[in-house]
C-alpha positions in Angstrom: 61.5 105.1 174.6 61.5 104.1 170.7 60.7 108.1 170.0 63.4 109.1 172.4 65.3 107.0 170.3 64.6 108.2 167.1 64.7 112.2 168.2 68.1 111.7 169.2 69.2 109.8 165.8 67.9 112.4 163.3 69.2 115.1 165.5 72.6 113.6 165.2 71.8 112.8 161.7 70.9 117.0 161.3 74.4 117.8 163.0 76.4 115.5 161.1 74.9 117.5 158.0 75.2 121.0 159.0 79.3 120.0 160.0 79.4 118.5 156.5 77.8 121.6 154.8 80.1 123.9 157.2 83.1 121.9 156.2 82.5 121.6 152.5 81.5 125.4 152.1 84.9 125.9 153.8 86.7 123.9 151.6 85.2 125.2 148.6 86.0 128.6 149.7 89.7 127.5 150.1 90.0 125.5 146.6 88.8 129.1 144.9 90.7 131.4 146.5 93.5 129.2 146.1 92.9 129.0 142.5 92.6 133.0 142.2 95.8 133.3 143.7 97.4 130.9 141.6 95.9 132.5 138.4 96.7 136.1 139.9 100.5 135.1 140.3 101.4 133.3 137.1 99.7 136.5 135.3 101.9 138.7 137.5 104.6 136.2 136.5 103.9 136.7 132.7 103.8 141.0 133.6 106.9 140.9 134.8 108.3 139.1 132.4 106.9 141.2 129.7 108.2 144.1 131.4 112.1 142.8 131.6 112.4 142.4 127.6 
């Protein structure tokens, strides 16, 4: 029963992880594309800018 018991721990302990790795890969991919498109529109900002003077 004790190795039932631990199975079941580090295979909840292995899906915790892979969520958390899912999740943070995610995340990260959102914070960098979110930073491209903030760098991609303040130098369209400064084009346009250029291009009114």
């Amino acid at each position: 029963m004790i190795h039932l018991s631990v199975a079941l721990g580090r295979f909840f302990e292995a899906l915790f992880y892979a969520i958390l790795r899912v999740a943070g890969t995610i995340a990260l991919t959102v914070i960098a594309l979110a930073a491209v498109g903030a760098v991609a529109f303040l130098v369209a900002r400064l084009l346009l800018a250029r291009g009114r003077r």
